[in-house]
C-alpha positions in Angstrom: -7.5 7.9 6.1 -6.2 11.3 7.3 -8.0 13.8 9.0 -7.7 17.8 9.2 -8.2 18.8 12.8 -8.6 22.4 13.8 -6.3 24.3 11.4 -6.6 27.7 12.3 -8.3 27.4 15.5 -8.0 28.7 18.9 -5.8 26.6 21.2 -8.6 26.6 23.6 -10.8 25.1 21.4 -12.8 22.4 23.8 -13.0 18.9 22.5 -16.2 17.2 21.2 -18.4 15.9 24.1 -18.4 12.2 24.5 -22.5 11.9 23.4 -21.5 13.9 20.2 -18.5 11.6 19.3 -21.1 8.3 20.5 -23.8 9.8 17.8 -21.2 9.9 14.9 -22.3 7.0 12.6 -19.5 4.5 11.6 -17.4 4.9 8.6 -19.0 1.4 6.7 -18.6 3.0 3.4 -16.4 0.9 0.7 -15.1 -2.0 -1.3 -13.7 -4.8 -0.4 -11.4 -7.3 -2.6 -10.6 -10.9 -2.1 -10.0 -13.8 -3.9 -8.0 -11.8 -6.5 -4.8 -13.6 -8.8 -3.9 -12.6 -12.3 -2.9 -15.3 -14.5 -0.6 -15.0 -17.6 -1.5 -16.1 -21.0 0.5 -19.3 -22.2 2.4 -17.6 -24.9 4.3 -14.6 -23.1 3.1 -11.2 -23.7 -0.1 -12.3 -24.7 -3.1 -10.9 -22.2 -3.5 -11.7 -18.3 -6.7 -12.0 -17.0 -7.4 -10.4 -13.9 -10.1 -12.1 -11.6 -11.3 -11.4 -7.9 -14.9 -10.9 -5.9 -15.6 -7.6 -5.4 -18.5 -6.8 -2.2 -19.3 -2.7 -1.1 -20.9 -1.4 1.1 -22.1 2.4 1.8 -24.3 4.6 0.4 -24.8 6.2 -2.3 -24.7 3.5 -4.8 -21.3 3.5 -6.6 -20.0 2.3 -10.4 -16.7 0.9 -10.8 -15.5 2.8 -13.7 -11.8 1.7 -14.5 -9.0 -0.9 -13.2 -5.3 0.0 -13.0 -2.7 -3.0 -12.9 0.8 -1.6 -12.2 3.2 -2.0 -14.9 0.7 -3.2 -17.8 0.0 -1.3 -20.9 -3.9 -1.3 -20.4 -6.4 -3.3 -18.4 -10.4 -3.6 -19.8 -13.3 -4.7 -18.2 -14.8 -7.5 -19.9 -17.4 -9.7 -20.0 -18.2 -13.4 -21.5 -21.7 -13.1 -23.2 -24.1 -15.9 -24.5 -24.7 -15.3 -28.5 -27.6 -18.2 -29.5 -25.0 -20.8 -27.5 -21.6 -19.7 -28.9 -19.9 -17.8 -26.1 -18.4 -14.3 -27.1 -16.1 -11.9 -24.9 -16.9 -8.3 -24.8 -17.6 -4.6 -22.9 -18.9 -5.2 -19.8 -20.4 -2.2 -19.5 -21.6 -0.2 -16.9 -21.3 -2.1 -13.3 -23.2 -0.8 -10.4 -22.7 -1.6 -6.8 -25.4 -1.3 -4.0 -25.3 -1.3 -0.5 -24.1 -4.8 0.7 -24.2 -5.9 -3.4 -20.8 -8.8 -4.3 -20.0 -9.9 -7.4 -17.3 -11.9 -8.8 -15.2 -11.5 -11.9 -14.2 -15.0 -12.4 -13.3 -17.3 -15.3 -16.5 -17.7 -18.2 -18.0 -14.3 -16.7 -17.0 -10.6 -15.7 -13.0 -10.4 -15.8 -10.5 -8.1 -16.4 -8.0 -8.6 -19.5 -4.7 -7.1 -18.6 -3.0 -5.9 -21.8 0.6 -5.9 -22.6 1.5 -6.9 -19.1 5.0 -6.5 -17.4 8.0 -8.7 -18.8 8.7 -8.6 -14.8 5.8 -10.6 -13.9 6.5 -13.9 -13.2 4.3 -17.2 -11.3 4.6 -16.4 -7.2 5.3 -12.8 -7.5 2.2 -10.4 -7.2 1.0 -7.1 -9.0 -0.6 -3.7 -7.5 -4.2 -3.8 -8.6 -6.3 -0.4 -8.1 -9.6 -0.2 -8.5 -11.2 2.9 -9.7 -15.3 4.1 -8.4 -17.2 6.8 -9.0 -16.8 9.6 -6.4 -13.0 9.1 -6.3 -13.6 6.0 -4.4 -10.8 3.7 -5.4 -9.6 0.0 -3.6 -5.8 -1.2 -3.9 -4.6 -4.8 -3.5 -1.1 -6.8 -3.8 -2.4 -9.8 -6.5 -0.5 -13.2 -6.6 0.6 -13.8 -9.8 -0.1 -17.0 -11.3 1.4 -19.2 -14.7 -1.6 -20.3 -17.1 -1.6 -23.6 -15.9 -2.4 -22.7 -12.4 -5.8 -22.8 -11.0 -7.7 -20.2 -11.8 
């Protein structure tokens, strides 16, 4: 993060006292990835899916509005839903994160289906994943790239 210090003010401006810097709160505010692959489809060109846990902390309360996978056509939000026992893949809808809240976009749940996704891509390389929040909040990682045989 970088800071703006002093444009425009007097050289002789004096610096902060050391009890006013000591009662500045810590900067605790974001999200933090781990865990995070992407996995091709079988057939090539087919979706990826995208899967990682996800923990925040800060305040306020934050949404995570959008997902940005360098070099694929699209990437969607999605989630696996329970229909009277028959399992059906859809929206996820709107996701909120508290203070201290993680959650985990793995395999049978939340994921992230990575359309049209880059001919480059190949098992042991990785992809730029960016994560998008409301506020302008957003989180980047390097993902490993996995084959569709890999574990997942």
């Amino acid at each position: 993060m970088v800071g703006l210090a002093a444009c425009d003010a007097p050289a002789t401006t004096p610096a902060p006292s050391p009890k006013a810097v000591e009662a500045a709160p810590p900067a605790t505010k974001g999200a933090t990835i781990s865990n995070a692959r992407l996995v091709l489809a079988p057939v090539r060109g087919n979706p990826a899916a995208l899967y990682f846990d996800l923990s925040y902390a800060g305040s306020p309360a934050v949404t995570l509005d959008d997902v940005d996978v360098e070099g694929a056509g699209m990437a969607m939000i999605h989630q696996m839903i329970d229909k009277g026992g028959a399992m059906s893949m859809g929206d996820a809808g709107i996701i909120t994160l508290k203070d201290g809240d993680s959650i985990s976009f793995a395999p049978g749940g939340l994921h992230v289906m990575v359309m049209e996704p880059a001919e480059s891509w190949q098992p042991g390389g990785t992809a730029k994943v960016t994560l998008m929040f409301s506020g302008g909040m957003t989180a980047a990682v390097e993902v490993p790239v996995r084959a569709a045989g890999d574990e997942r």
